[in-house]
Biopython code that builds the backbone (N, CA, C, O; Angstrom):
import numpy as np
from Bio.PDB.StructureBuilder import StructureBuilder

atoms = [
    (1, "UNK", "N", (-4.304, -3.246, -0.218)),
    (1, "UNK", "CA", (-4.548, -4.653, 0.097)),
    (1, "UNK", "C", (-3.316, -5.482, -0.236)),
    (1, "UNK", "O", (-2.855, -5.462, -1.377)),
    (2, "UNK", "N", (-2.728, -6.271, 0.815)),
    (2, "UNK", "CA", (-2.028, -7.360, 0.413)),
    (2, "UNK", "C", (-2.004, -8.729, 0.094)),
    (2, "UNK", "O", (-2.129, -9.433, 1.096)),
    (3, "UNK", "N", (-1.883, -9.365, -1.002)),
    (3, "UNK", "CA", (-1.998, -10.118, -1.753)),
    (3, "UNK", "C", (-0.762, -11.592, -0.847)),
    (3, "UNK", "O", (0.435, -11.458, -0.591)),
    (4, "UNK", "N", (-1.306, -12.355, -0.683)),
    (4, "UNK", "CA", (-0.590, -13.691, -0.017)),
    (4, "UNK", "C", (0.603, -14.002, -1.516)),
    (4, "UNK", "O", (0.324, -13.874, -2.708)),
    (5, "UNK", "N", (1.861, -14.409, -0.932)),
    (5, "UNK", "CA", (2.349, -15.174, -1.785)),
    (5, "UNK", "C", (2.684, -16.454, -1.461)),
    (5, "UNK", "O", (2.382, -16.927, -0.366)),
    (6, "UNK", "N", (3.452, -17.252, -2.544)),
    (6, "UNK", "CA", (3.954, -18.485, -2.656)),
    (6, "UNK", "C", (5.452, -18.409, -2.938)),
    (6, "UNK", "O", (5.915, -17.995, -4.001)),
    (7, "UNK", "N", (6.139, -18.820, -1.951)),
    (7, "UNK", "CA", (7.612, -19.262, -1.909)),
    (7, "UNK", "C", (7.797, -20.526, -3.122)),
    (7, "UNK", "O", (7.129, -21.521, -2.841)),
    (8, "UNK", "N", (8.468, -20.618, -4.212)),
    (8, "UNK", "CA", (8.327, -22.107, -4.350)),
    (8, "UNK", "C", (10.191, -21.631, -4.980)),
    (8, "UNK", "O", (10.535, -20.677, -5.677)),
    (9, "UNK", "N", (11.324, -23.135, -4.158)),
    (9, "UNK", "CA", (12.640, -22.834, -4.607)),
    (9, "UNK", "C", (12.852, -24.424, -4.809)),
    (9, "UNK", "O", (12.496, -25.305, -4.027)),
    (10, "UNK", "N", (13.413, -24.556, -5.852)),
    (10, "UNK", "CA", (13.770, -25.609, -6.335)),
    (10, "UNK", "C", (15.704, -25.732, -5.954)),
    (10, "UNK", "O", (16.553, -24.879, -6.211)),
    (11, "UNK", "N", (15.877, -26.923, -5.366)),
    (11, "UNK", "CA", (17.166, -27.620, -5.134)),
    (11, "UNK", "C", (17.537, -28.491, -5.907)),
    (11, "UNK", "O", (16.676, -29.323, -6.193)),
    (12, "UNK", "N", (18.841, -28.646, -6.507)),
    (12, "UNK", "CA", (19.805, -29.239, -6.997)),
    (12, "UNK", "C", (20.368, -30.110, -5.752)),
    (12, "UNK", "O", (20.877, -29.423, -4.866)),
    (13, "UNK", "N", (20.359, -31.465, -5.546)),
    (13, "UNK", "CA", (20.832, -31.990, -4.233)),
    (13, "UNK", "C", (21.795, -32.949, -4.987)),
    (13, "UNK", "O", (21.197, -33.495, -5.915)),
    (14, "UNK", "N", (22.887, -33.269, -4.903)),
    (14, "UNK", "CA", (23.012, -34.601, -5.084)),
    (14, "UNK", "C", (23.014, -35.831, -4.357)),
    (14, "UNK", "O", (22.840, -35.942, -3.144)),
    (15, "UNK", "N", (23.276, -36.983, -5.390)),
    (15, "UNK", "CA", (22.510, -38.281, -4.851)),
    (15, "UNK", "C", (23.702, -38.206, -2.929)),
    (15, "UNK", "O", (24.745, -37.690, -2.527)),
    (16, "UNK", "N", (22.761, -38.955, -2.483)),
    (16, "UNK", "CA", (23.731, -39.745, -1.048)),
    (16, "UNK", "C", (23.715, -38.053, -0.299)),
    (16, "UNK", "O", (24.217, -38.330, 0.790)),
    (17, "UNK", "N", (23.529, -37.007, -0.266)),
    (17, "UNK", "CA", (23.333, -35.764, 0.134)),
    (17, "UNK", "C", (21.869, -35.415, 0.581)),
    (17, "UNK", "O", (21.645, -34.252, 0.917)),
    (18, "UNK", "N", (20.654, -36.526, 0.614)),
    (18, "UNK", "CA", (19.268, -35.925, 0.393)),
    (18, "UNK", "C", (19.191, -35.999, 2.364)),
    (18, "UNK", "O", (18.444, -35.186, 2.909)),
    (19, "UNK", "N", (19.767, -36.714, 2.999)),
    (19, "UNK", "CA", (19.603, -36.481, 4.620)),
    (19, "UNK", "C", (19.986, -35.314, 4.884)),
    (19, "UNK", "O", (19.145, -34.523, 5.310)),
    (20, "UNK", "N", (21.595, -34.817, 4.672)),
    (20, "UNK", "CA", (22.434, -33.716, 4.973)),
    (20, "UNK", "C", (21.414, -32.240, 4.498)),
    (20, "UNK", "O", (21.089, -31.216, 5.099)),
    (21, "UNK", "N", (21.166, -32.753, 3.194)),
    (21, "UNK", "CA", (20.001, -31.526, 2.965)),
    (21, "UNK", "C", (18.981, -31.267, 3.867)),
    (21, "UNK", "O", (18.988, -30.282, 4.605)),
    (22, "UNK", "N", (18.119, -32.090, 3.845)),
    (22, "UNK", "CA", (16.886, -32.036, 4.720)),
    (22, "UNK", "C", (17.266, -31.398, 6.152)),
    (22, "UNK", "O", (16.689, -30.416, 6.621)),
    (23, "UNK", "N", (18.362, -32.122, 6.806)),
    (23, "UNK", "CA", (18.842, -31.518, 7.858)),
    (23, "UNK", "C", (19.268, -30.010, 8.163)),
    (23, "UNK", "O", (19.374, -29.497, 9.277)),
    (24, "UNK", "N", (19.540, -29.280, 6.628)),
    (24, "UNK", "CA", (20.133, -28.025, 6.850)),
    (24, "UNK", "C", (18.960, -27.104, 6.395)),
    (24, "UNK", "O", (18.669, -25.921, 6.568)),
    (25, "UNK", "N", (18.282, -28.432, 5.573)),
    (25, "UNK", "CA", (16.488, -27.505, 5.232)),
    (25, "UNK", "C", (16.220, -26.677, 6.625)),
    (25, "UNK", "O", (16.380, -25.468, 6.791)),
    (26, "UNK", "N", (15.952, -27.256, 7.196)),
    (26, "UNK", "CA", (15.398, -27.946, 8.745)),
    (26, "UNK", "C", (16.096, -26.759, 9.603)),
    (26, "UNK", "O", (15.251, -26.003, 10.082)),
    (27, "UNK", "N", (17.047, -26.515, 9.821)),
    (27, "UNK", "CA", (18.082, -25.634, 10.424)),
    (27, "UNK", "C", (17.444, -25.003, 9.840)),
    (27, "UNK", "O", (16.422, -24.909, 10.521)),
    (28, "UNK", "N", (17.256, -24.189, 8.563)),
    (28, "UNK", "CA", (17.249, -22.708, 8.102)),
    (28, "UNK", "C", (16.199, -22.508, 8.415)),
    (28, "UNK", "O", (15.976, -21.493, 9.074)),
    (29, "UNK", "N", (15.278, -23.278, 8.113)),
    (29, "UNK", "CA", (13.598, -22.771, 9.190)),
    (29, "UNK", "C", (13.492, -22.271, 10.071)),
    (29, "UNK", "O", (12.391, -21.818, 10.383)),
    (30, "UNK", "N", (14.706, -22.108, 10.962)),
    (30, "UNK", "CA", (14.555, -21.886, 12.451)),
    (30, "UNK", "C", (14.722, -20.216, 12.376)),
    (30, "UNK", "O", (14.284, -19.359, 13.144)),
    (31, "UNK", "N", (15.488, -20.092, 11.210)),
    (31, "UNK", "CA", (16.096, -18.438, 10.825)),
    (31, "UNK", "C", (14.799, -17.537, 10.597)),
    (31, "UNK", "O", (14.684, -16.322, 10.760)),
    (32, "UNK", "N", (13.662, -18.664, 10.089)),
    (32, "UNK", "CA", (12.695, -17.553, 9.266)),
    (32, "UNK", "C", (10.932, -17.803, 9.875)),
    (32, "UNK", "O", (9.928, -17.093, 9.821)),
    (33, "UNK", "N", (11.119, -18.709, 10.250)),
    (33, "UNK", "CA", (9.883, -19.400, 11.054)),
    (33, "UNK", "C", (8.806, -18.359, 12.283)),
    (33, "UNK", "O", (7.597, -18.214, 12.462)),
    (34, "UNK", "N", (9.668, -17.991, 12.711)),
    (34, "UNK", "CA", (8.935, -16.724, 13.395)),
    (34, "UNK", "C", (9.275, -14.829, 13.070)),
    (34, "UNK", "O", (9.506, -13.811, 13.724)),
    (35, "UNK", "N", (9.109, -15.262, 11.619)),
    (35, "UNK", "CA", (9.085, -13.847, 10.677)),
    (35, "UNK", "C", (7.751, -13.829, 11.028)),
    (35, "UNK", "O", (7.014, -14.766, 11.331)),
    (36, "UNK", "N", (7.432, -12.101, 10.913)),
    (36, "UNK", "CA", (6.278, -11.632, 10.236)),
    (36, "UNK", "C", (5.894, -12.068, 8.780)),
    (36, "UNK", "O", (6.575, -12.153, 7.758)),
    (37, "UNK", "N", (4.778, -12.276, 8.994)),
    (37, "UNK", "CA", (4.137, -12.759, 7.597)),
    (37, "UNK", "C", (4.423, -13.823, 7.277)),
    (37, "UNK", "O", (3.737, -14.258, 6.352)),
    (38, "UNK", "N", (5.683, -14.906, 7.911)),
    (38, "UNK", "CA", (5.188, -16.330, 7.558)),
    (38, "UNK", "C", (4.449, -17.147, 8.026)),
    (38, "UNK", "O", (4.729, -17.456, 9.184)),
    (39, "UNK", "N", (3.283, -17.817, 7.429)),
    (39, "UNK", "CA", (2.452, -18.537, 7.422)),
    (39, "UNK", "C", (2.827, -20.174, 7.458)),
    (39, "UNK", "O", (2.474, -20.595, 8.560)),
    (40, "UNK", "N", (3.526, -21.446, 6.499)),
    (40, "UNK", "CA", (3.918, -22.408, 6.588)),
    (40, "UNK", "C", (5.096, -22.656, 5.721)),
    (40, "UNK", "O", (5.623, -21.776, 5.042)),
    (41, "UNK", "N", (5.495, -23.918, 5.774)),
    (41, "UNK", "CA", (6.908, -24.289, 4.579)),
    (41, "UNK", "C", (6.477, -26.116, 4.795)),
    (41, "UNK", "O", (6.383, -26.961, 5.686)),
    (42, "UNK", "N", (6.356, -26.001, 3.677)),
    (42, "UNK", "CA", (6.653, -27.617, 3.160)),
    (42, "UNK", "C", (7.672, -28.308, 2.540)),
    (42, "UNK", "O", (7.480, -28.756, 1.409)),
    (43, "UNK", "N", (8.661, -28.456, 3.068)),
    (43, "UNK", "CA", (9.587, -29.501, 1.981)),
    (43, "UNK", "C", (9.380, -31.055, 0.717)),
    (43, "UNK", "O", (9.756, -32.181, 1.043)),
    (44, "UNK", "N", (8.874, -30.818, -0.357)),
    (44, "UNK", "CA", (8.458, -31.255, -1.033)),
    (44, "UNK", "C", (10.023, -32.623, -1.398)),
    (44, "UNK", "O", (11.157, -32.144, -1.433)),
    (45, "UNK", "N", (9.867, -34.018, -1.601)),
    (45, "UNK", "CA", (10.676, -34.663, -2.269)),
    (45, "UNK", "C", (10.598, -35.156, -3.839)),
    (45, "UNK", "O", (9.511, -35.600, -4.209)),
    (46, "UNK", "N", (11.075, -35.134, -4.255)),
    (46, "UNK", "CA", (10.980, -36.119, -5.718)),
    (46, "UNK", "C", (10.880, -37.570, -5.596)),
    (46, "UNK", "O", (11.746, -38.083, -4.887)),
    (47, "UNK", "N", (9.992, -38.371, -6.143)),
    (47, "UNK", "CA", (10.101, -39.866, -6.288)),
    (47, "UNK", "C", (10.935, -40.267, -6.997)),
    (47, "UNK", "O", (11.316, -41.377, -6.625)),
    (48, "UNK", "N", (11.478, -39.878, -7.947)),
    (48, "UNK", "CA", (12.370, -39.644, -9.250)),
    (48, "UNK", "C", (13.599, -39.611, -8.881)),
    (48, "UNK", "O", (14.080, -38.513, -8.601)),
    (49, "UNK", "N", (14.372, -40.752, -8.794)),
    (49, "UNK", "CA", (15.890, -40.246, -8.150)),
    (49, "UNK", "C", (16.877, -39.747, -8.956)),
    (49, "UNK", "O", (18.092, -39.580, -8.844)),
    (50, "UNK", "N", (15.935, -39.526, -9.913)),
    (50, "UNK", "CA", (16.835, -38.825, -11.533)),
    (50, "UNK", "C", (16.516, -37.654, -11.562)),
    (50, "UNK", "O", (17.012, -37.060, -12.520)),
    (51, "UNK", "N", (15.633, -36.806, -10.649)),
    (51, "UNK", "CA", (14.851, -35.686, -10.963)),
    (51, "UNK", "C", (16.286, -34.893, -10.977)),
    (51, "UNK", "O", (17.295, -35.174, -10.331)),
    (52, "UNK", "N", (16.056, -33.702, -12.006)),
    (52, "UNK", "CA", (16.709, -32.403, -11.810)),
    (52, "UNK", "C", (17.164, -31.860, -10.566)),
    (52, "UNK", "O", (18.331, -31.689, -10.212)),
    (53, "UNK", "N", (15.801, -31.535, -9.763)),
    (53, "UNK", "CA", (15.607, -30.933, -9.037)),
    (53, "UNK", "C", (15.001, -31.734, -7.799)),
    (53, "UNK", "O", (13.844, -31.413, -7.529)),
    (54, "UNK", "N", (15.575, -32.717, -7.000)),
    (54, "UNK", "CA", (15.365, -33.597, -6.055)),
    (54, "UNK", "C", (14.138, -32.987, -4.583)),
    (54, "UNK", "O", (13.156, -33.589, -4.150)),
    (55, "UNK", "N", (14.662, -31.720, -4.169)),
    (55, "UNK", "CA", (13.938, -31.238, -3.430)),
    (55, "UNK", "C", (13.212, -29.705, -4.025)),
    (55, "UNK", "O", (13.801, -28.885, -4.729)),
    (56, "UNK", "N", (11.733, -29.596, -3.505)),
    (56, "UNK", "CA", (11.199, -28.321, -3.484)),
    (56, "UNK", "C", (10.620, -27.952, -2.193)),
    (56, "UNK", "O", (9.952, -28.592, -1.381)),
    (57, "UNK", "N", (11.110, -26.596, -2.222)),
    (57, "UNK", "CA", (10.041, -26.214, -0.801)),
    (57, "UNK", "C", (9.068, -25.077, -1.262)),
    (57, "UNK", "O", (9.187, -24.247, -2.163)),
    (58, "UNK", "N", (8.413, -25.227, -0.668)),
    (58, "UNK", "CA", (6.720, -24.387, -1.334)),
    (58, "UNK", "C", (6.287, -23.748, 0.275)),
    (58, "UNK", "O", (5.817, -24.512, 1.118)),
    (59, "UNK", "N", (6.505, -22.295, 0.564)),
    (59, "UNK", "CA", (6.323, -21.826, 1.772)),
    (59, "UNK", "C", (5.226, -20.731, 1.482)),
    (59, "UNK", "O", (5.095, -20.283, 0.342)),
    (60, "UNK", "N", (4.477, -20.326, 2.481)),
    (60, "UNK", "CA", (3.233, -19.481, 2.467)),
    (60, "UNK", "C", (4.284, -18.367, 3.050)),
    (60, "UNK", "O", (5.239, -18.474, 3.819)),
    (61, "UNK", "N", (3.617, -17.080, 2.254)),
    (61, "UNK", "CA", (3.818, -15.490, 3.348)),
    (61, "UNK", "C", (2.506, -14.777, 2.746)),
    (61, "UNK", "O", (1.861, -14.732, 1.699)),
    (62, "UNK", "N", (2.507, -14.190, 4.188)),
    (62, "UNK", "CA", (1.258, -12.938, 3.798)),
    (62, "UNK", "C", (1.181, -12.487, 2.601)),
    (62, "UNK", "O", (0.176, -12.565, 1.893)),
    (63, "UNK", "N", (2.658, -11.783, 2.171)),
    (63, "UNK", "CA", (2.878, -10.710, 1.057)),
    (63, "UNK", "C", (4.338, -11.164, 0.643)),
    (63, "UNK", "O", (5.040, -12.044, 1.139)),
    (64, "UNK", "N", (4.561, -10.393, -0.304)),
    (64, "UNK", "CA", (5.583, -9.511, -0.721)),
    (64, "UNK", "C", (6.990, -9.132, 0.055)),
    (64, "UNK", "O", (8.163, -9.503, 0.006)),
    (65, "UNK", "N", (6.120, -8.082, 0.876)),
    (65, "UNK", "CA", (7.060, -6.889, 1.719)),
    (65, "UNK", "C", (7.325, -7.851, 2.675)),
    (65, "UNK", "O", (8.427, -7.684, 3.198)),
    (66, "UNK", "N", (6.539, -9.050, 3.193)),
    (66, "UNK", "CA", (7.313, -9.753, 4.593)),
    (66, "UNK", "C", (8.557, -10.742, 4.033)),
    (66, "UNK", "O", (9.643, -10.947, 4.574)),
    (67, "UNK", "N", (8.047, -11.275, 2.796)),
    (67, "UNK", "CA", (9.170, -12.053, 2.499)),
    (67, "UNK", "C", (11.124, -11.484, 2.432)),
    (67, "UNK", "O", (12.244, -11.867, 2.769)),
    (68, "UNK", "N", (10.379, -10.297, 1.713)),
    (68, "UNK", "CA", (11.342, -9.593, 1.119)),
    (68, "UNK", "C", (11.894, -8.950, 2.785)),
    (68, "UNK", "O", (12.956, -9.052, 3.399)),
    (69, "UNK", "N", (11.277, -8.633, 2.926)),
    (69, "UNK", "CA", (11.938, -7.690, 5.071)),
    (69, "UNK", "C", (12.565, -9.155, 5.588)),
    (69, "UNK", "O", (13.666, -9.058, 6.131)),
    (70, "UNK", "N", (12.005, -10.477, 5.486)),
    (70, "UNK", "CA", (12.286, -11.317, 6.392)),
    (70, "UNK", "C", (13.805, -11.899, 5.598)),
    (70, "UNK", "O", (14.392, -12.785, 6.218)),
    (71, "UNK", "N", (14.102, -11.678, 4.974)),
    (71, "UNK", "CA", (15.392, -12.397, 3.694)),
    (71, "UNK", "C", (16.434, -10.919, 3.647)),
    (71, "UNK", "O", (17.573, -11.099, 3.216)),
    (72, "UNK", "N", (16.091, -9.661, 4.030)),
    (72, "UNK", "CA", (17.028, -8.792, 3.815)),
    (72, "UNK", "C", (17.753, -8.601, 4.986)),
    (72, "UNK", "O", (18.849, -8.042, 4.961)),
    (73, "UNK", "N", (17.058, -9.165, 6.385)),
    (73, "UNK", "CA", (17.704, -9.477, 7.408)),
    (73, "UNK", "C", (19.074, -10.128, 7.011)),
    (73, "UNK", "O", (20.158, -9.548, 6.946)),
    (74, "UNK", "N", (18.823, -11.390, 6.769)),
    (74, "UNK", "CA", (20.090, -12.342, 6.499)),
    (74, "UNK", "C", (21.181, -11.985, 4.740)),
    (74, "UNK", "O", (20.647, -11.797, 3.647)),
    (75, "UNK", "N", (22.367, -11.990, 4.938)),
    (75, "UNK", "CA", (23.082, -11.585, 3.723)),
    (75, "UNK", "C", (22.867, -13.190, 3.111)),
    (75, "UNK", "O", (22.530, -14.291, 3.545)),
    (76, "UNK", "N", (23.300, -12.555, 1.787)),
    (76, "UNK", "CA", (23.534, -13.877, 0.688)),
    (76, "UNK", "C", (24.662, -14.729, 1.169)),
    (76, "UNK", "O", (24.667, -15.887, 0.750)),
    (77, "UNK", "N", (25.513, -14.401, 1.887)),
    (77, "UNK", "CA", (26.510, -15.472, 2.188)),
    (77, "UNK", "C", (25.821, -16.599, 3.232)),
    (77, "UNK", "O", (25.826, -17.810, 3.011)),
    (78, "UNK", "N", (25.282, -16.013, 4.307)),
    (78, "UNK", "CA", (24.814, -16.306, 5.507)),
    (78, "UNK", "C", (23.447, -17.432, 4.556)),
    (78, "UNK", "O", (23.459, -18.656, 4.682)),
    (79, "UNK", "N", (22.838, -17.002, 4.043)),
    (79, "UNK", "CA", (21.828, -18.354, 3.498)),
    (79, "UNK", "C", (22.697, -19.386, 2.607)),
    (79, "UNK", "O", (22.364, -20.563, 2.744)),
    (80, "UNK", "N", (23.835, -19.106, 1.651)),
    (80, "UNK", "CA", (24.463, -20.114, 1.321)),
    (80, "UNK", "C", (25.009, -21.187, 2.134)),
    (80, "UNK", "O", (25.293, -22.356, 1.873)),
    (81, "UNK", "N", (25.099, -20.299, 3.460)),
    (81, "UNK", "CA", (26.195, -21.251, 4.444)),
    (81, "UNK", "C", (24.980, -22.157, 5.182)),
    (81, "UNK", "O", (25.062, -23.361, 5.425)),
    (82, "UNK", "N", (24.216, -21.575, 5.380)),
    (82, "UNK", "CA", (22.515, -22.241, 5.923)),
    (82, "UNK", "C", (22.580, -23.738, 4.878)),
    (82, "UNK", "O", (22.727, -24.847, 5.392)),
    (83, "UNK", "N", (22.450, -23.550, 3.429)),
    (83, "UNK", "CA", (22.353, -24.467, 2.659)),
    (83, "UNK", "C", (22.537, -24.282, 1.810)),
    (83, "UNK", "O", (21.929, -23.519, 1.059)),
    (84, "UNK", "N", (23.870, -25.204, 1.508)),
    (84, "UNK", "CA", (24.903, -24.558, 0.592)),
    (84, "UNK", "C", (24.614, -25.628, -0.983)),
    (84, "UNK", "O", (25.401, -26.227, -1.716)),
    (85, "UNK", "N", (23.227, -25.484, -0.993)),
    (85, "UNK", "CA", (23.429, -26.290, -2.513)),
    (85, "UNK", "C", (22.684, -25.333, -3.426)),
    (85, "UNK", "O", (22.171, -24.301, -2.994)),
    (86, "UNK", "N", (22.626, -25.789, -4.994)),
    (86, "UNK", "CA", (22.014, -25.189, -6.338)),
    (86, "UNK", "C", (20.330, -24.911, -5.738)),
    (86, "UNK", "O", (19.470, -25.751, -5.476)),
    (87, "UNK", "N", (20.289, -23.882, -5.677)),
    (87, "UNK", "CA", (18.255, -23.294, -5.672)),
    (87, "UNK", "C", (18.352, -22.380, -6.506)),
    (87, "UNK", "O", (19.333, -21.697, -6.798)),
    (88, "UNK", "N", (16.958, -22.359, -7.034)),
    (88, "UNK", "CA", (16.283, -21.402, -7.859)),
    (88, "UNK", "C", (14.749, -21.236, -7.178)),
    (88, "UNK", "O", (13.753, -21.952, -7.285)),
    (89, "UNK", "N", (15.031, -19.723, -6.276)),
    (89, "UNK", "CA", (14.295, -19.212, -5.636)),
    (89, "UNK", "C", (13.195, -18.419, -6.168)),
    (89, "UNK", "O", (13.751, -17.386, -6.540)),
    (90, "UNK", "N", (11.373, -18.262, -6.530)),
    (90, "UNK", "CA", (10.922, -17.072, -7.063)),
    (90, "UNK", "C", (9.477, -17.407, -6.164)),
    (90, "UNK", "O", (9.004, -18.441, -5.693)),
    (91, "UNK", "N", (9.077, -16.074, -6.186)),
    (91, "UNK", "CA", (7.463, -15.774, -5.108)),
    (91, "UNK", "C", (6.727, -15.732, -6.229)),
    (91, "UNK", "O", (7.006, -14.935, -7.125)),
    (92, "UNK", "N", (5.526, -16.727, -6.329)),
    (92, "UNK", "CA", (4.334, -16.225, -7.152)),
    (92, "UNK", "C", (2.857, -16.154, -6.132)),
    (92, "UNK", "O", (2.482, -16.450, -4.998)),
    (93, "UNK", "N", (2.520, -15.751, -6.980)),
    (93, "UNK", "CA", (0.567, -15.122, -6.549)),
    (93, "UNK", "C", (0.019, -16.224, -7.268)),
    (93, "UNK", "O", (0.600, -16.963, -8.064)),
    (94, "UNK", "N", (-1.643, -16.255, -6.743)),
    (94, "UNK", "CA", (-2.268, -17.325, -7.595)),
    (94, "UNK", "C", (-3.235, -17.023, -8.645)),
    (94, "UNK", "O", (-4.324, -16.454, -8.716)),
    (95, "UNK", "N", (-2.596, -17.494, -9.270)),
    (95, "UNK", "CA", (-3.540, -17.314, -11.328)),
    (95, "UNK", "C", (-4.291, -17.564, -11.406)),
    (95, "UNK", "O", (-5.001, -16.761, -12.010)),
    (96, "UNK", "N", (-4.849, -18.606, -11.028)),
    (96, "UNK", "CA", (-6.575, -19.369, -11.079)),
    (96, "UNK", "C", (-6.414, -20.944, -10.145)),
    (96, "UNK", "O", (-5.719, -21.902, -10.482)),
    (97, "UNK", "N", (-7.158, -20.847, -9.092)),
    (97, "UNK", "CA", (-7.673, -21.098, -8.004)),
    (97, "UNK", "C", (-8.705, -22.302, -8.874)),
    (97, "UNK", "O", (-9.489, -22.027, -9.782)),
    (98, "UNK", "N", (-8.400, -23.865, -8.216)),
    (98, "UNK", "CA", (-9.787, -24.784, -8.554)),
    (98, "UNK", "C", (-9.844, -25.367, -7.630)),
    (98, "UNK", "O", (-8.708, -25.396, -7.158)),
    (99, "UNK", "N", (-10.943, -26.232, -6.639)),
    (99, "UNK", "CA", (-11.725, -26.877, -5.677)),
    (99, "UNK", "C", (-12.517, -27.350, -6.487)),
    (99, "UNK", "O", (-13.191, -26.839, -7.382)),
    (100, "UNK", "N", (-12.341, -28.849, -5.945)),
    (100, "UNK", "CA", (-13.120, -29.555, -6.324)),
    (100, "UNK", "C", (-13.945, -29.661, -5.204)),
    (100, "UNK", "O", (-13.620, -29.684, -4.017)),
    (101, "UNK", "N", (-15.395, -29.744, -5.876)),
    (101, "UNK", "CA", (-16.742, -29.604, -5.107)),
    (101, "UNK", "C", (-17.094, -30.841, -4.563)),
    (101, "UNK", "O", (-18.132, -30.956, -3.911)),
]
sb = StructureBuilder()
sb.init_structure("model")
sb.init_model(0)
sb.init_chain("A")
sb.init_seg("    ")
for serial, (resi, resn, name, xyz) in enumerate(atoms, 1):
    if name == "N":
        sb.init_residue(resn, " ", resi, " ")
    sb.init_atom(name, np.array(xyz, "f"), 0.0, 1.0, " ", f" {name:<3s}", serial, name[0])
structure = sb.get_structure()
């Protein structure tokens, strides 16, 4: 059985850079968007123009193995050049699940 994950990568943007980002966000979607096993991508902003970490993106995949097949396609240079700022990339599963009734 395969287990859905969660993309979540945090960006380092700096200030007067948050269009240019979004724009190259935007571009790299196009690289991965019709992978197997991806499901959606949200680009998350900060209200906080002090935040650390200005942008997050939080993307759905089936699994594991699609993320990982769909990212070994492209080399590490080739996604820097996609978007060339500070991320800290990691896939999690979900721990405990709440709905409100």
């Amino acid at each position: 059985m395969t287990v859905p994950v969660v993309l979540i990568n945090l960006f380092s943007v700096p200030q007067g850079k948050e269009e240019e980002f979004a724009k190259m966000w935007t571009e790299a979607l196009e690289f991965i968007k019709n992978e197997p096993g991806f499901i959606d991508a949200n680009l998350h902003r900060s209200l906080d123009p002090n935040a650390q970490f200005q942008f997050i993106n939080v993307a759905h995949w089936e699994n594991q193995e699609s993320w990982h097949s769909a990212f070994a396609k492209l080399q590490p240079q080739e996604l820097t050049k996609q978007v060339p700022f500070e991320q800290i990339p990691a896939l999690y599963e979900v721990a405990v699940h709440f709905q409100r009734e």
